[in-house]
C-alpha positions as CSV (number, residue, x, y, z in Angstrom):
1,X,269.3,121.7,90.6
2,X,269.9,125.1,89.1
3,X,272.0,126.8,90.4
4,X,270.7,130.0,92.1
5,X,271.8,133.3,90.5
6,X,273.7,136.6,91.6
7,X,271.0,138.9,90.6
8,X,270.9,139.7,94.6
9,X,274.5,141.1,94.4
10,X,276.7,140.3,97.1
11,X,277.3,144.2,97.6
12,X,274.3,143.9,99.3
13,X,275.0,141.1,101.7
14,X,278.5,142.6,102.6
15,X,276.7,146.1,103.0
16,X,274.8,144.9,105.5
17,X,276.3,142.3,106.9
18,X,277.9,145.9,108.8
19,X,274.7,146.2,110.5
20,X,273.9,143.1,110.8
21,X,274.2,140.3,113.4
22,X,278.4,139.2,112.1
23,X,278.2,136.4,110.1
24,X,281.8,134.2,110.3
25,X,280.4,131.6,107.6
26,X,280.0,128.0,107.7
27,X,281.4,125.9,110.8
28,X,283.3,123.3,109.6
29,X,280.8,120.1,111.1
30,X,278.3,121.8,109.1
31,X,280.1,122.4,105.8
32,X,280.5,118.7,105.8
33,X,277.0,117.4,106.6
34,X,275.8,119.9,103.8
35,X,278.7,118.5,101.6
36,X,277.1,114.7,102.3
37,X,273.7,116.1,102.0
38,X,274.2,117.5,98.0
39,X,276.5,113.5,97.3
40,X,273.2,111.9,98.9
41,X,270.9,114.4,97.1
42,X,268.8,114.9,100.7
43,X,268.7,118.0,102.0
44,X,267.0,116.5,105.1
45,X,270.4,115.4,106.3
46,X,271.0,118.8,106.8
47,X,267.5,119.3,109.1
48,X,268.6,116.4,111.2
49,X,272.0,118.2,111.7
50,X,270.7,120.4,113.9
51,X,268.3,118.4,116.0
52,X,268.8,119.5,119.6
53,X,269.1,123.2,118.9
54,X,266.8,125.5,120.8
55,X,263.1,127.0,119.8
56,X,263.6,130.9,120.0
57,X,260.8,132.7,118.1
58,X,260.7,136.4,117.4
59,X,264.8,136.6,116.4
60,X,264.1,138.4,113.2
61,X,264.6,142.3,113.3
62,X,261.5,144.2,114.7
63,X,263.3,147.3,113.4
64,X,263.6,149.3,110.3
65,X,266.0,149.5,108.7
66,X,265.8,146.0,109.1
67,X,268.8,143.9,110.5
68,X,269.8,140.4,108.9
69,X,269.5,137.6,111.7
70,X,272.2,134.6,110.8
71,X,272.0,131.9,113.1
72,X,273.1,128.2,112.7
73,X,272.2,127.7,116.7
74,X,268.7,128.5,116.6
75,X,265.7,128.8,115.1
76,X,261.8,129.3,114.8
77,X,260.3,126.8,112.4
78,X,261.0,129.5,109.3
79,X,264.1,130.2,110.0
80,X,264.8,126.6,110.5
81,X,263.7,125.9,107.0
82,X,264.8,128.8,105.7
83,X,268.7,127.9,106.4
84,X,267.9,124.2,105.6
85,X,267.7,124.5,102.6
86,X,269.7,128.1,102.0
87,X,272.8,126.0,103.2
88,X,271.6,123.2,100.5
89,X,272.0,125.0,98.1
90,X,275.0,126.8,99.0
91,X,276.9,123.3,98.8
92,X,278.9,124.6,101.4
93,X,279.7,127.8,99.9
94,X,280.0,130.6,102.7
95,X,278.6,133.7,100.7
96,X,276.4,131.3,98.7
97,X,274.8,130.5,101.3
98,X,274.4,134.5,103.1
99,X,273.0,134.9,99.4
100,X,270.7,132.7,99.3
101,X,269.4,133.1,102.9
102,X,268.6,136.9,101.9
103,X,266.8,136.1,98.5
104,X,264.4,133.8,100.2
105,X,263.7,136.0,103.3
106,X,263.3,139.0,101.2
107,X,262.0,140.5,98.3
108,X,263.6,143.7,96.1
109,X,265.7,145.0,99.4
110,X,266.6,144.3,102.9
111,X,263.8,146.2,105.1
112,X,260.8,145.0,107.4
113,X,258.2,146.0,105.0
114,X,259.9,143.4,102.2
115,X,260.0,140.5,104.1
116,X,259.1,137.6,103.9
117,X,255.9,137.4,106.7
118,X,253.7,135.5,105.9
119,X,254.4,131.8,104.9
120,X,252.2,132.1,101.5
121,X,254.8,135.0,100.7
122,X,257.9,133.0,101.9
123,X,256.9,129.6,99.8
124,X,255.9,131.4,96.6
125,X,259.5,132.6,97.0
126,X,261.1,129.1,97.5
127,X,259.1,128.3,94.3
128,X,260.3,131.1,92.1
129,X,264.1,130.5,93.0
130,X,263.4,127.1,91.6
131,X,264.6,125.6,95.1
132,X,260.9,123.7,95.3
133,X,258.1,122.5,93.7
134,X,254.3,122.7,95.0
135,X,252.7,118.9,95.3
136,X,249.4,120.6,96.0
137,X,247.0,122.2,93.3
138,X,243.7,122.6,92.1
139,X,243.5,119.0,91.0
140,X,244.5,117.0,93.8
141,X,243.0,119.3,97.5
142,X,240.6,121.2,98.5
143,X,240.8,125.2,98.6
144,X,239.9,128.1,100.9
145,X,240.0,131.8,100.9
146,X,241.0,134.2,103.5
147,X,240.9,137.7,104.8
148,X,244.5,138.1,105.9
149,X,245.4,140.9,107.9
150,X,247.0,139.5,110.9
151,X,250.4,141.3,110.4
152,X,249.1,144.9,109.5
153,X,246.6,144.7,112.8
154,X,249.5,144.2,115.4
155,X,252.2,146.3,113.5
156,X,252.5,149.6,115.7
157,X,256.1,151.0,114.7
158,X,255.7,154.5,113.1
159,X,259.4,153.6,110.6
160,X,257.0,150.6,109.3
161,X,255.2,151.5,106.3
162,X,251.7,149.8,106.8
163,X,250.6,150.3,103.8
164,X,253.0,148.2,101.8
165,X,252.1,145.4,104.4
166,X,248.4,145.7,103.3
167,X,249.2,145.2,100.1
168,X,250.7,141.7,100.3
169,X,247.9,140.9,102.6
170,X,245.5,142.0,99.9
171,X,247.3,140.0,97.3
172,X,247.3,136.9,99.8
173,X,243.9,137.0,99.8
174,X,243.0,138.0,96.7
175,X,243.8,134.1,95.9
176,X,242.6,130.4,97.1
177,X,245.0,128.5,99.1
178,X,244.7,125.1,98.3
179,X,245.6,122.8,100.9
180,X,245.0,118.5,101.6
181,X,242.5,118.4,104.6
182,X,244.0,114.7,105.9
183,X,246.0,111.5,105.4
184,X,243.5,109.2,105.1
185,X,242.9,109.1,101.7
186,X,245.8,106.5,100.5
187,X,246.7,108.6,97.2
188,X,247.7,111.5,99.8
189,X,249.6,109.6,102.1
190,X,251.4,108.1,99.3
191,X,251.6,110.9,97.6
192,X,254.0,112.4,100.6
193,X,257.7,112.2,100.9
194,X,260.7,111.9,102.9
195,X,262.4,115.6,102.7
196,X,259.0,116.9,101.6
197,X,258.4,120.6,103.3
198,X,255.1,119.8,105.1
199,X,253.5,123.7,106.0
200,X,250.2,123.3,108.3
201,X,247.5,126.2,107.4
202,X,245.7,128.2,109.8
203,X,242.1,127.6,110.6
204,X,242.3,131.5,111.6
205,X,240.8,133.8,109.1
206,X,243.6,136.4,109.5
207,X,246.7,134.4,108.9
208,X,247.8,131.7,106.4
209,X,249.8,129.1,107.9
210,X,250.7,128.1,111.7
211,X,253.5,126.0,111.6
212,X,256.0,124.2,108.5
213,X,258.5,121.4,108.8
214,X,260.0,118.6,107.0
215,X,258.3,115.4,106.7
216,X,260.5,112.6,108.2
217,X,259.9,109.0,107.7
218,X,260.7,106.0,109.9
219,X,259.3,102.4,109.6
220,X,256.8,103.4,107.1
221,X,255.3,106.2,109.0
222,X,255.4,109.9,108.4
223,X,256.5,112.5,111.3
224,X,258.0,116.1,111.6
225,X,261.2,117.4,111.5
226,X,260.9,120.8,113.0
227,X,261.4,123.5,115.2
228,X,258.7,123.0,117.6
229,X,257.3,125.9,119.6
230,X,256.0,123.1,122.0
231,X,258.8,121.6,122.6
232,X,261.4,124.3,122.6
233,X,263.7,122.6,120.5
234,X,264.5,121.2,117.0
235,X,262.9,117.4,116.9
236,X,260.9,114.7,115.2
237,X,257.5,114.7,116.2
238,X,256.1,111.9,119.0
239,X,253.1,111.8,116.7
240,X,252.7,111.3,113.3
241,X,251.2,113.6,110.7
242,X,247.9,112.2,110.9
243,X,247.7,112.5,114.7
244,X,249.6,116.0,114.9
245,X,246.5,117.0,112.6
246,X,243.9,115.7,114.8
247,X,245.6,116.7,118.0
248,X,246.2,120.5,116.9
249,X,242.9,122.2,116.5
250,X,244.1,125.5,115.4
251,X,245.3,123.4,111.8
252,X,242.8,123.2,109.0
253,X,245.7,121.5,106.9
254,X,248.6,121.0,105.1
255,X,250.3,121.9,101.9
256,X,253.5,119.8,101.1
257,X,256.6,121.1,98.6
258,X,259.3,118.9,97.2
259,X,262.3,120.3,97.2
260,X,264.5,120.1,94.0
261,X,267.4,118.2,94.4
């Protein structure tokens, strides 16, 4: 694994770090299970870590300029990636890892307008840092194209610049997002991972994705590990993929990233 660069200098994560909810670094317990996690090459280890911690959505600053949110006790399912696999690649490293959490939540500089929204925005990040690779492509899923404006619509603070927002939304949907539409076929299913990020698009015209996790799998069968909005906590599914896709009608499907270990 490459090892992620300073580029994003830590003068900006101590500068803000003064406005910012106060970051004391790594708990021990943790530092450990992410020290086990880079020996067994499984950055899942660290996503079952935290199984048990609460579902709390909307934590992320809704002001400008914006504040950085560090949490380790609980999460949407972003944020729960996010720090999955920020703390991965930190190997335990306390400013590492405040570093890294910033470079894939934000792009040029800390504010609301250079966030990372939208999913599309947040895994093309994740991408470019070299800390995953895409599984899906024009080759191998199907593709659809969208009008995304679902941020822009609903922002109504006057510090926001709109216009930047409607921007990426333009550039979102200037592009196909290509995407497998089930698990049936048996070069898909195979195709999938333990540790895989699983992200589950919208069927809304508006917005990209609904939901992201890992993929977990026990006895041959492929779950979620995720922060789930429906139950209010960090879990493995009850269903498997194929049945969380049939059950949730507001999913068109999935894209899946491998992380680089």
């Amino acid at each position: 694994m490459k090892k992620l660069g300073y580029t994003f200098i830590l003068v900006l994560v101590l500068g803000y770090f003064l406005k910012a909810q106060s970051f004391k670094g790594i708990p021990l317990k943790l530092k450990l299970a992410v020290e086990k996690s880079n020996s067994l090459k499984s950055p899942i280890l660290i996503g079952q870590y935290f199984i048990g911690a609460p579902y709390l959505a909307n934590r992320l600053s809704k002001s400008n300029p914006e504040k950085v949110y560090f949490s380790f006790t609980d999460f949407d399912c972003v944020t729960y990636v996010e720090n999955v696999l920020a703390l991965y690649n930190s190997k335990g490293n306390h400013i590492q890892f405040s570093e890294n959490l910033i470079k894939i939540r934000y792009n040029d500089s800390i504010s609301y307008e250079n966030r990372n929204h939208y999913l599309t925005s947040g895994l093309e990040k994740l991408v470019k840092l070299n800390i995953l690779t895409p599984i899906n492509n024009p080759f191998n899923s199907k593709y659809v194209l969208k009008n995304i404006d679902y941020l822009s619509k609903h922002v109504n603070n006057i510090k926001i610049d709109k216009s930047k927002l409607m921007n990426i939304e333009k550039s979102i949907s200037s592009r196909p997002i290509y995407y497998f539409d089930s698990m049936n076929d048996s070069d898909t299913y195979n195709l999938i991972q333990n540790g895989d990020v699983i992200a589950f698009l919208s069927t809304h015209n508006d917005l990209d994705f609904k939901h992201v996790g890992f993929v977990y799998i026990r006895n041959n069968k492929k779950y979620i590990l995720h922060a789930s909005q429906e139950k209010k906590v960090v879990c493995i599914s009850d269903v498997t993929i194929d049945q969380y896709l049939l059950k949730n009608k507001k999913i068109k499907g999935f894209q899946i990233y491998r992380p680089n270990i």
